[in-house]
LUMBA-248420 format. One record per residue: x, y, z of N, C-alpha, C in turn. Coordinates in pm, whole numbers, padded with zeros to 5 digits. Layout:
N
+--------+--------+--------+--------+---------+--------+--------+--------+--------+
|  neast | nnorth |    nup | caeast | canorth |   caup |  ceast | cnorth |    cup |
+--------+--------+--------+--------+---------+--------+--------+--------+--------+
|      X |      Y |      Z |      X |       Y |      Z |      X |      Y |      Z |
...
+--------+--------+--------+--------+---------+--------+--------+--------+--------+
//
This chain:
104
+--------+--------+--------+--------+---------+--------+--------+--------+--------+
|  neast | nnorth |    nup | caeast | canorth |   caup |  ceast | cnorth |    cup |
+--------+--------+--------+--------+---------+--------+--------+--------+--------+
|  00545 |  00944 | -00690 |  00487 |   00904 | -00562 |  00585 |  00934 | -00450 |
|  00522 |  00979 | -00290 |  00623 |   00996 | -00237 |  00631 |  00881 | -00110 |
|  00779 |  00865 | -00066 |  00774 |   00699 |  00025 |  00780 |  00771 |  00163 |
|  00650 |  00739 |  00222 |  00608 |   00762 |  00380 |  00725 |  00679 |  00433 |
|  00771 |  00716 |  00566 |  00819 |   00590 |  00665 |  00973 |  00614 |  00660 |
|  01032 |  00700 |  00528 |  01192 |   00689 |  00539 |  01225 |  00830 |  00621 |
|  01181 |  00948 |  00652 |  01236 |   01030 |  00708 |  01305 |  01030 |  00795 |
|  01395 |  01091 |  00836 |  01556 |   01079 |  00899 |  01630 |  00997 |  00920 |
|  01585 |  00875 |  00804 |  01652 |   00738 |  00795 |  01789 |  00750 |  00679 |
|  01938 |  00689 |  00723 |  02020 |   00698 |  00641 |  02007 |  00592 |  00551 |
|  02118 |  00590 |  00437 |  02075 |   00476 |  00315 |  02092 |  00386 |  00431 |
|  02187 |  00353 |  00470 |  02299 |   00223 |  00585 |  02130 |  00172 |  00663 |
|  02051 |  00282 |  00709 |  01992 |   00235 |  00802 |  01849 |  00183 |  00729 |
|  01800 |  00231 |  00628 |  01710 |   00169 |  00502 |  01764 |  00029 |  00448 |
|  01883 |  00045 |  00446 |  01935 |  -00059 |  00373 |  01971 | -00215 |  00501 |
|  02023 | -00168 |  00617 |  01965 |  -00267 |  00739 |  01843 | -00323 |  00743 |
|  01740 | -00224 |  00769 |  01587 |  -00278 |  00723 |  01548 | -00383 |  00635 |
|  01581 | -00320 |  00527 |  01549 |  -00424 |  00410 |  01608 | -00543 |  00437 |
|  01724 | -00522 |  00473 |  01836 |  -00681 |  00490 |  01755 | -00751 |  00603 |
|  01705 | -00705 |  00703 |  01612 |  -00767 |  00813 |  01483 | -00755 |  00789 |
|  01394 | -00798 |  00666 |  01263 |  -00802 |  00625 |  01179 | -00661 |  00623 |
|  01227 | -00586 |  00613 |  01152 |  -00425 |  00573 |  01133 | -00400 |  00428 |
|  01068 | -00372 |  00377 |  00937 |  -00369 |  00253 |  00935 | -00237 |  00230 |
|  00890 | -00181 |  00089 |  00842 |  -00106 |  00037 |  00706 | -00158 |  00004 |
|  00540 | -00077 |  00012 |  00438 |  -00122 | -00020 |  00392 | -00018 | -00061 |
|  00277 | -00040 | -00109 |  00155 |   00015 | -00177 |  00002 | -00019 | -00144 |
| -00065 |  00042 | -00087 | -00177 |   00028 | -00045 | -00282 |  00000 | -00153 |
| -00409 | -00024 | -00175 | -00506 |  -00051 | -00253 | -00614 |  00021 | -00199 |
| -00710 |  00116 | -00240 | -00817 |   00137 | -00180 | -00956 |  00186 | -00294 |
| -01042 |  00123 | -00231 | -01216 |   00195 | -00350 | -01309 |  00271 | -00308 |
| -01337 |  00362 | -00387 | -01431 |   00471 | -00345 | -01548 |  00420 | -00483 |
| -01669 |  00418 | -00423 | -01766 |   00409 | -00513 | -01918 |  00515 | -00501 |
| -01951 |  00595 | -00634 | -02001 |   00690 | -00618 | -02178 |  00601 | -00665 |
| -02189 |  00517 | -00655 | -02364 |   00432 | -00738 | -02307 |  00416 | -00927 |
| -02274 |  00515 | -01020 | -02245 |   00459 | -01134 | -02087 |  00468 | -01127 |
| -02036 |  00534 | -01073 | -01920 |   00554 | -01099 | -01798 |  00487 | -00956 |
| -01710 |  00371 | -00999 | -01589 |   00338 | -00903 | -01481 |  00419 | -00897 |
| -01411 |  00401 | -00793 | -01238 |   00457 | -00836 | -01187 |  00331 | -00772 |
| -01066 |  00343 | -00821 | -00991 |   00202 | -00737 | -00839 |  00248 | -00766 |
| -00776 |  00321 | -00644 | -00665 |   00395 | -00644 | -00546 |  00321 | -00586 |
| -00433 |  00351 | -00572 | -00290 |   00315 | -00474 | -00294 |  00411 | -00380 |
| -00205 |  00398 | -00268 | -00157 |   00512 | -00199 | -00028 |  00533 | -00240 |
|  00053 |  00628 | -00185 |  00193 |   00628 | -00150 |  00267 |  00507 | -00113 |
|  00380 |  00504 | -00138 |  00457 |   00407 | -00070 |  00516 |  00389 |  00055 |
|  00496 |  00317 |  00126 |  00503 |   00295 |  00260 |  00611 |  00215 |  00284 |
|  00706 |  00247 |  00327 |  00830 |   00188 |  00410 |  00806 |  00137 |  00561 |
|  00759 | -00003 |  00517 |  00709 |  -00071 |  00632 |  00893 | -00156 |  00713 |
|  00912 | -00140 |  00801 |  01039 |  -00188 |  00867 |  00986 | -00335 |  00935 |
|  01109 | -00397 |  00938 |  01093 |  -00541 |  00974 |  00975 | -00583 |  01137 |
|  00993 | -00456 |  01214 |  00933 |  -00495 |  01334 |  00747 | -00456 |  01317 |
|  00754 | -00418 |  01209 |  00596 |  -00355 |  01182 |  00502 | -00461 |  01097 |
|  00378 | -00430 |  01164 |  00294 |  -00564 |  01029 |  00208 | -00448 |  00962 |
|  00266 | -00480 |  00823 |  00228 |  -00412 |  00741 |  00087 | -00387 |  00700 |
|  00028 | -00486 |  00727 | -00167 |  -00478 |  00716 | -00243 | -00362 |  00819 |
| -00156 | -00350 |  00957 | -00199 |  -00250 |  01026 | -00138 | -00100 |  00968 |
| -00028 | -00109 |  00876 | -00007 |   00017 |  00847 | -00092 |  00076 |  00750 |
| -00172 | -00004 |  00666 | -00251 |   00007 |  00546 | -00387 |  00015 |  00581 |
| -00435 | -00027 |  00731 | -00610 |   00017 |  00774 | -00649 |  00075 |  00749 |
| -00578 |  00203 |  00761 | -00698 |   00338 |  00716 | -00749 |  00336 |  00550 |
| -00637 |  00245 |  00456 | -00638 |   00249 |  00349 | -00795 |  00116 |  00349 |
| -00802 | -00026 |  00489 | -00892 |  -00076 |  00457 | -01020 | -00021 |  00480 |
| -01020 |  00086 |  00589 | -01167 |   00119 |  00627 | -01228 |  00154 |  00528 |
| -01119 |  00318 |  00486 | -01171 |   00367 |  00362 | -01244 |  00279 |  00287 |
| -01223 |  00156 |  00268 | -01258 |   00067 |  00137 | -01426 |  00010 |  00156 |
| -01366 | -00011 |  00320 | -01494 |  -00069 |  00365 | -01639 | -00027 |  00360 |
| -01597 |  00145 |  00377 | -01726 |   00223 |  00453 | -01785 |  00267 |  00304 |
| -01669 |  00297 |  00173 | -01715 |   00387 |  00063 | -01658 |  00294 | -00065 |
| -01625 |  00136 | -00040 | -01607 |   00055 | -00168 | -01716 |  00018 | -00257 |
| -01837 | -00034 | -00183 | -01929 |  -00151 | -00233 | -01997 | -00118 | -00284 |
| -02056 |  00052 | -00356 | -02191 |   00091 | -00358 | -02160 |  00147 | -00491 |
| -02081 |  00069 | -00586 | -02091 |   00120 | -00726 | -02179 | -00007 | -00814 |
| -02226 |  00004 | -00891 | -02258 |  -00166 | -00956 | -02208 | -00130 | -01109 |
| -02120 | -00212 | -01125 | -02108 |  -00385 | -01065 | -01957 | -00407 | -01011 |
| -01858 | -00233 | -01061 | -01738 |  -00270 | -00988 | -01699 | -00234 | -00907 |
| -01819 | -00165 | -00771 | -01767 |  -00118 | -00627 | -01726 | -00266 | -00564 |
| -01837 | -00391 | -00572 | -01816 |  -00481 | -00501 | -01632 | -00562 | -00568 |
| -01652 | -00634 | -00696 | -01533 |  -00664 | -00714 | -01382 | -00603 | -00675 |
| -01388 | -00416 | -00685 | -01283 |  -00370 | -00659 | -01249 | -00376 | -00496 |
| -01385 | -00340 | -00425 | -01363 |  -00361 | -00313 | -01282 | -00508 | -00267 |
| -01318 | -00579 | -00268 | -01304 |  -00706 | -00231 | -01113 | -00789 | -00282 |
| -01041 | -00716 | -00401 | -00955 |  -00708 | -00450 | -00902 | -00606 | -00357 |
| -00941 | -00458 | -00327 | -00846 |  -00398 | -00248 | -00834 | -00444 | -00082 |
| -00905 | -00494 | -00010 | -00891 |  -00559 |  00089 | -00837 | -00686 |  00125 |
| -00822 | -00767 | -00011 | -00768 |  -00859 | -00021 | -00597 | -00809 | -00006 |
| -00549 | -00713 | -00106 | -00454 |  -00659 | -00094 | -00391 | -00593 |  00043 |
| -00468 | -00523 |  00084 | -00414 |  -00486 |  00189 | -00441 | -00552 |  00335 |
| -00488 | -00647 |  00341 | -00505 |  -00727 |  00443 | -00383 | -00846 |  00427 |
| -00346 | -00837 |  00334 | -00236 |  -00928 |  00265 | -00071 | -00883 |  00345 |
| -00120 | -00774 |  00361 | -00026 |  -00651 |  00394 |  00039 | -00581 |  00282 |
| -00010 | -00528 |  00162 | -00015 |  -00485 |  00075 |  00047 | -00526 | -00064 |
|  00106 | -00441 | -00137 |  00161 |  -00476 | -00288 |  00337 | -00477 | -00267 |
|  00394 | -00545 | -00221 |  00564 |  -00533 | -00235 |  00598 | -00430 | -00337 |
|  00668 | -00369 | -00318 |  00687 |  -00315 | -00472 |  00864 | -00253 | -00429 |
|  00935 | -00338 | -00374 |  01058 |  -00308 | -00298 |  01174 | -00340 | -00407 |
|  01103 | -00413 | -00454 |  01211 |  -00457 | -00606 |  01234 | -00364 | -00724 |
|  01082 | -00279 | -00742 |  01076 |  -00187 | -00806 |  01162 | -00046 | -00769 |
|  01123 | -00036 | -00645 |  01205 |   00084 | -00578 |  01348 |  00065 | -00581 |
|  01391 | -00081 | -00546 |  01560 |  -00081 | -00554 |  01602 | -00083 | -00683 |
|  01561 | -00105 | -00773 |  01624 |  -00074 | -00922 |  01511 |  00063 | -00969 |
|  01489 |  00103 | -00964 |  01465 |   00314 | -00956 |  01589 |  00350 | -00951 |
|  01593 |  00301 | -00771 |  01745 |   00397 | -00685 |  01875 |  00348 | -00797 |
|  01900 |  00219 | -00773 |  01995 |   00190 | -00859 |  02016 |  00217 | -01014 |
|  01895 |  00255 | -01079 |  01933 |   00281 | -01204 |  01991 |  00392 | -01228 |
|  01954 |  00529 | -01143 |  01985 |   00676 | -01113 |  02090 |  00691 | -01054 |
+--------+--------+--------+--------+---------+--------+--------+--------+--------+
//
């Protein structure tokens, strides 16, 4: 996966972020075709302390909104799980990413 949001950022200045509430996330989003759901992630998003992370993930809710609900029986459930998620302001997954970096 690749992490949106760090370009021309040094470790020092990633690593400030994080120390001042900046996140690694993961979006949630559902596409539903009538028999068939998908219920995908996005990329990871390097949301920084001054940003709210639920607005960085919208496009991930519209998507959900306009093309989640119309599978039966798991457009509605997935939908409703991925908006939950990203209205949440998404999936942390910053813990995961710092032991990646650190294990390598």
């Amino acid at each position: 996966m690749k992490i949106k949001g760090i370009e021309g950022l040094s470790n020092q200045e990633i690593n400030a972020e994080l120390m001042a509430g900046g996140k690694f996330v993961v979006y949630r989003y559902t596409i539903s075709l009538i028999a068939v759901t998908f219920r995908r992630s996005s990329d990871i998003y390097f949301v920084r302390s001054t940003e709210k992370a639920s607005m960085k993930g919208m496009s991930y809710t519209l998507l959900t909104l306009v093309f989640g609900w119309w599978g039966i029986p798991w457009g509605p459930i997935y939908t409703i799980g991925s908006l939950a998620t990203n209205l949440g302001g998404g999936k942390d997954v910053t813990h995961e990413i710092l032991n990646a970096v650190n294990a390598s």
